[in-house]
PLY file of the C-alpha trace (Angstrom):
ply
format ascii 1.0
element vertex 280
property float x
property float y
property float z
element edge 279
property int vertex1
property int vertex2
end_header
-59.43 43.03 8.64
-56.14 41.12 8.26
-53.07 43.13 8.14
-49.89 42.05 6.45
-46.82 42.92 8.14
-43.75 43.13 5.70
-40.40 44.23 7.91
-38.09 46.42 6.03
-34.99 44.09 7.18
-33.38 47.10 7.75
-33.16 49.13 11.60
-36.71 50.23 11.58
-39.73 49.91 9.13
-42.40 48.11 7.48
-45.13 47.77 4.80
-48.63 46.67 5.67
-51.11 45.48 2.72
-54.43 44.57 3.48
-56.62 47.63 4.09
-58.27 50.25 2.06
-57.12 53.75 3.21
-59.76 55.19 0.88
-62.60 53.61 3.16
-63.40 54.01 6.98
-61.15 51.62 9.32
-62.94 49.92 12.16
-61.43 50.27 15.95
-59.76 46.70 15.87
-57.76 47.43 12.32
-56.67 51.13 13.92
-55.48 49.66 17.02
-53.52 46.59 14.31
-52.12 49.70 12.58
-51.21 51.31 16.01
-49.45 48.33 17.20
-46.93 47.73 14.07
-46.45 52.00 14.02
-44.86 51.60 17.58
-42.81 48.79 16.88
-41.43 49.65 13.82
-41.99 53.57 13.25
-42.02 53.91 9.65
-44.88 52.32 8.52
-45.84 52.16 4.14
-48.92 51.40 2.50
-48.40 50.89 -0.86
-51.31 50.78 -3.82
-53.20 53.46 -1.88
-55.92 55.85 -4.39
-56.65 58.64 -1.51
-58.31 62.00 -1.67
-57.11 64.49 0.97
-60.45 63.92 2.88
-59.05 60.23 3.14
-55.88 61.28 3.70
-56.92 63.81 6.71
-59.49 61.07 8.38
-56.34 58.72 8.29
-54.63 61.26 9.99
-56.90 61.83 12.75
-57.21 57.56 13.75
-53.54 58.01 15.54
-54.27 61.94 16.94
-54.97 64.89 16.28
-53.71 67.52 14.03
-50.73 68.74 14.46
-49.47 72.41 13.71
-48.12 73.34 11.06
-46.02 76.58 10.84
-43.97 78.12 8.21
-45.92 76.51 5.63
-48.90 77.53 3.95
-51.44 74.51 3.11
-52.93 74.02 0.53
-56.09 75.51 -0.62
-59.21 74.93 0.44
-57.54 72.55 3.47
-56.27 73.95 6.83
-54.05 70.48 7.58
-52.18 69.33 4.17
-49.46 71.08 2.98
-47.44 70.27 -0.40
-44.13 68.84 -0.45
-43.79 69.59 -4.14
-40.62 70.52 -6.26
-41.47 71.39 -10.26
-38.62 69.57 -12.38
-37.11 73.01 -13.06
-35.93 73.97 -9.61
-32.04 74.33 -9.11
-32.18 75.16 -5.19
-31.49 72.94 -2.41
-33.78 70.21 -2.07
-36.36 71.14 1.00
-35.55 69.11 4.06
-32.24 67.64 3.28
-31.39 67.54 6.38
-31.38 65.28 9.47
-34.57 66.83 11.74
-37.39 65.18 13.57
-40.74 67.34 12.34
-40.53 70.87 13.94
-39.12 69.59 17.64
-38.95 73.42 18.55
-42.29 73.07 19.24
-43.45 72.78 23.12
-45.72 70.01 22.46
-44.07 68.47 18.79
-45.82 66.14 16.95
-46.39 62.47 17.08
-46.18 62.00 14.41
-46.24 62.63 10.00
-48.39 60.88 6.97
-46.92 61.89 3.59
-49.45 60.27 0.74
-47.26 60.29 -3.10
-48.99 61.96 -5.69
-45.86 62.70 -8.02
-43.23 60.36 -8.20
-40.32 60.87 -10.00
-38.27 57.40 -11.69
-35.59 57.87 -9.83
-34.25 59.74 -6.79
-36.13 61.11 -3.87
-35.76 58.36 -1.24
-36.62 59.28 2.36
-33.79 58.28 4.97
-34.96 57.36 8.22
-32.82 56.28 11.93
-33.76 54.90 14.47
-33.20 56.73 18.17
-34.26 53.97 20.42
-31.51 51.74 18.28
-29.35 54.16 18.22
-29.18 55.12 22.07
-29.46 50.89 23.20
-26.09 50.40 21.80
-24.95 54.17 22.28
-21.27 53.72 24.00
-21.69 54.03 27.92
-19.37 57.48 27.80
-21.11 59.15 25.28
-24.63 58.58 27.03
-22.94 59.63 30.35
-22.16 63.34 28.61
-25.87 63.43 27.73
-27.68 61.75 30.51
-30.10 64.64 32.38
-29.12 67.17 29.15
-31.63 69.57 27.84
-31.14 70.77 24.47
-32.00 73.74 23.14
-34.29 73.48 19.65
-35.43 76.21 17.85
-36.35 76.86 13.97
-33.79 80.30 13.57
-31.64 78.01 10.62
-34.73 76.64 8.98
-37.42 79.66 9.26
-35.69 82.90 10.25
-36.00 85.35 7.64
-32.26 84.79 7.62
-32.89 81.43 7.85
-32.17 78.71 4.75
-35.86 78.85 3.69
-35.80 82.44 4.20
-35.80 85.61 2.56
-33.05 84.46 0.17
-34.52 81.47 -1.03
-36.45 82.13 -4.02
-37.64 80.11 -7.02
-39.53 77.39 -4.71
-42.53 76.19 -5.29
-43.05 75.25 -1.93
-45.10 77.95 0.02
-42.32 78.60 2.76
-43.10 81.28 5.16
-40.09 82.53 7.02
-40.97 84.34 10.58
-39.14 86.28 13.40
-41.04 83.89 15.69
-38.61 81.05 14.23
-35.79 82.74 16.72
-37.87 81.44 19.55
-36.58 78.53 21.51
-37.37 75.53 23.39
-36.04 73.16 25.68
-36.58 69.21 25.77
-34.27 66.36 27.09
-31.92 64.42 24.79
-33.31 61.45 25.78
-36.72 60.84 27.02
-38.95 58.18 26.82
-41.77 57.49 24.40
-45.25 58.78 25.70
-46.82 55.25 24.77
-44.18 52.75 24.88
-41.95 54.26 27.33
-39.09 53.04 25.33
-36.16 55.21 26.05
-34.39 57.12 22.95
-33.15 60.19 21.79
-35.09 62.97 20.68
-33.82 65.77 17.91
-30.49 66.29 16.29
-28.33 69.03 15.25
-30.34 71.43 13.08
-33.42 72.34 14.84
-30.75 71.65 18.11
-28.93 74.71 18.45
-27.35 74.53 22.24
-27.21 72.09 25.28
-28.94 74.00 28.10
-26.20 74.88 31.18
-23.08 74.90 28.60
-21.44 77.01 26.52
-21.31 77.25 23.00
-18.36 75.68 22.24
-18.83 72.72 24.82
-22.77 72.49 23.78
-21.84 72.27 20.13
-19.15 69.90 20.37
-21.10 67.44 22.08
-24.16 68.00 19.55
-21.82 67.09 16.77
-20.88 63.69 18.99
-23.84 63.31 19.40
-25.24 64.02 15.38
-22.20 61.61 14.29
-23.57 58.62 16.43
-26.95 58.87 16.29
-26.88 59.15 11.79
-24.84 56.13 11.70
-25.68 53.85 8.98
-26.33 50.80 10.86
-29.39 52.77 12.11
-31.14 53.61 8.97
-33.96 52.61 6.82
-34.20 54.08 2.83
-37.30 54.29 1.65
-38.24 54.48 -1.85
-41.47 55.60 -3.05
-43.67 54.25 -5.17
-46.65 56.86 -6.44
-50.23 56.25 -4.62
-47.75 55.42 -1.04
-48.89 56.77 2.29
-46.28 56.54 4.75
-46.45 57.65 8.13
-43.65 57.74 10.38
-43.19 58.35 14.45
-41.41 61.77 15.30
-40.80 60.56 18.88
-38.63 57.39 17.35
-36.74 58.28 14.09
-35.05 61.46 12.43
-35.57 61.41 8.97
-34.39 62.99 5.86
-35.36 63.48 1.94
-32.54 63.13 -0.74
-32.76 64.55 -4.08
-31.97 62.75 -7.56
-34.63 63.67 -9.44
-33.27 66.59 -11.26
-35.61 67.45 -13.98
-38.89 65.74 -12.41
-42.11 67.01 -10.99
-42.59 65.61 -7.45
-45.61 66.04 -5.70
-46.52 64.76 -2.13
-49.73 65.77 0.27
-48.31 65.57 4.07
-50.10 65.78 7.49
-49.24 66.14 11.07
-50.39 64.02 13.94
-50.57 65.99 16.89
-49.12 64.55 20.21
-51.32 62.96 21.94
-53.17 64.86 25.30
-51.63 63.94 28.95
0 1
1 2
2 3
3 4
4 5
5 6
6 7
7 8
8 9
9 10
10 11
11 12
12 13
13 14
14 15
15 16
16 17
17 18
18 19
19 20
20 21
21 22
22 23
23 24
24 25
25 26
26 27
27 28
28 29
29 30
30 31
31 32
32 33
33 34
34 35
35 36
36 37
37 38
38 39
39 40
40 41
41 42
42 43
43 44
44 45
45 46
46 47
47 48
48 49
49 50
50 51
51 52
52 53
53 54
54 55
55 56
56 57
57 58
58 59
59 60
60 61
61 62
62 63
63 64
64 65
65 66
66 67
67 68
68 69
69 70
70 71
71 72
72 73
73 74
74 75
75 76
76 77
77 78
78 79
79 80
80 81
81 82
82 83
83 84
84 85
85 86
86 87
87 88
88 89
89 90
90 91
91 92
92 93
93 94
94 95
95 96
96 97
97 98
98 99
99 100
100 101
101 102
102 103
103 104
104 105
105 106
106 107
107 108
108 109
109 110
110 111
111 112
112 113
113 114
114 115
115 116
116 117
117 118
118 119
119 120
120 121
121 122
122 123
123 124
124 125
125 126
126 127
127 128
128 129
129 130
130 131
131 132
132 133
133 134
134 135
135 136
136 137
137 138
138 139
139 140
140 141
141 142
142 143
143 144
144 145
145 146
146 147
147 148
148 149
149 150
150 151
151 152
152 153
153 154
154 155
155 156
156 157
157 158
158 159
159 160
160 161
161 162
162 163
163 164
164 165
165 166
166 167
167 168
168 169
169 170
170 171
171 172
172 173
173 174
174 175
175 176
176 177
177 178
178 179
179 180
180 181
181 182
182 183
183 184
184 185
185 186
186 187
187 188
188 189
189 190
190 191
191 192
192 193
193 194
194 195
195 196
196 197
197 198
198 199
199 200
200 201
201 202
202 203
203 204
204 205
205 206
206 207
207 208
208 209
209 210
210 211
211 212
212 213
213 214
214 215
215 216
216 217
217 218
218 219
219 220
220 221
221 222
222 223
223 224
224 225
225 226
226 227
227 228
228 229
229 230
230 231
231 232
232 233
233 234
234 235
235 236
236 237
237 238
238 239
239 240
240 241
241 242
242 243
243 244
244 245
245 246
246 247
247 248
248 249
249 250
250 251
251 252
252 253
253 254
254 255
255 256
256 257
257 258
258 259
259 260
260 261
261 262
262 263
263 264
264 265
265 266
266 267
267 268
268 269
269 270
270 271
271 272
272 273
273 274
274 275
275 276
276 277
277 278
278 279
């Protein structure tokens, strides 16, 4: 099946045309698909009619599922969970906020497929950056403060029932579920390289980072600050804008990413996944 590659022009992403989600994909498309995911990490397929079933066999060409906590999914489904906001909500808008998908985890996902159901006619972009871009031309004393650094990630400001999605934050339509478990932490290396192209680039961002491992707070969250500034520079983003009956899938261990709001007075609607990361 041919594949047609459009780059976003921007610092990462790209739309492919050519296949039918809605169908099985044979081993030589998957690998095609595979191949353009790595390179560009944000990957749209426009003009896409899927059910959830198509949406969760997608899912499981690049991996398998990933966990999902804090979230209830839907019903009937134990791997798709609603990104939805009803045109009457006044709250914040869920994941405005710089974060690569829950990198407190010990094992974090892959990767994410979000499939548009609802689309509002304006507003609701997704922001992406790119950390392999973004550490390449990274100034030489600002990598030297993080070189060998373990940071600390953990869900408390997210997930805690003190948390922003906590016990506080009503009126959502999402199905949030705030936990003490969300004051765990875990430790991973600011930069690392990717499992499968061995590309170095940072991983995680101020948010789910909370602390640099062997410093103290003040020195820890003044250079995760530095760090937050550089790496959510504009010359390192894609915006995406959504067009209903999208899928786009996107590579945790290359970008952070980020929804926007806009669409004040719109239903939105999207059905999201989570590729697992891939076994040793």
């Amino acid at each position: 099946m041919t594949l047609t590659i459009t780059p976003s022009g921007q610092a990462c992403g790209a739309s492919i045309t050519g296949p039918d989600l809605s169908k099985p994909l044979d081993a030589e498309t998957i690998a095609g698909i595979r191949s353009v995911w790595l390179e560009h990490h944000v990957l749209a397929f426009p003009g896409q009619h899927l059910t959830d079933d198509d949406l969760e066999r997608f899912t499981q060409y690049f991996g398998p599922f990933g966990d999902d906590p804090y979230i209830a999914p839907i019903e009937g489904r134990e791997h798709i969970i609603a990104v939805k906001r009803n045109a009457n909500e006044t709250g914040p808008v869920f994941a405005e906020t710089w974060h690569t998908d829950w990198s407190f985890q010990k094992s974090p996902p892959a990767g994410t497929c979000l499939y548009g159901i609802t689309i509002p006619p304006v507003g609701g972009d997704t922001l992406f950056t790119n950390q392999h871009k973004a550490l390449a031309e990274m100034p030489d004393d600002l990598r030297g403060k993080l070189e060998g650094k373990m940071a600390v990630h953990s869900a408390r400001n997210g997930y805690a029932k003190a948390g922003m999605y906590g016990e506080k934050d009503t009126g959502r339509s999402m199905d949030i579920r705030p936990s003490d478990e969300a004051m765990e932490t875990q430790l991973h290396p600011i930069i690392r390289k990717h499992p499968e192209t061995g590309r170095e680039g940072l991983f995680g961002c101020a948010g789910y980072i909370i602390g640099i491992d062997g410093m103290n707070e003040e020195e820890g969250w003044a250079l995760i600050t530095e760090l937050y500034r550089w790496q959510t520079r504009p010359e390192f983003q894609y915006r995406h804008k959504w067009q209903p009956n999208m899928l786009l899938m996107w590579d945790n261990r290359s970008c952070l990413h980020m929804a926007t709001g806009g669409y004040q007075g719109h239903d939105r609607l999207l059905h999201r996944t989570t590729i697992g990361a891939q076994a040793a």
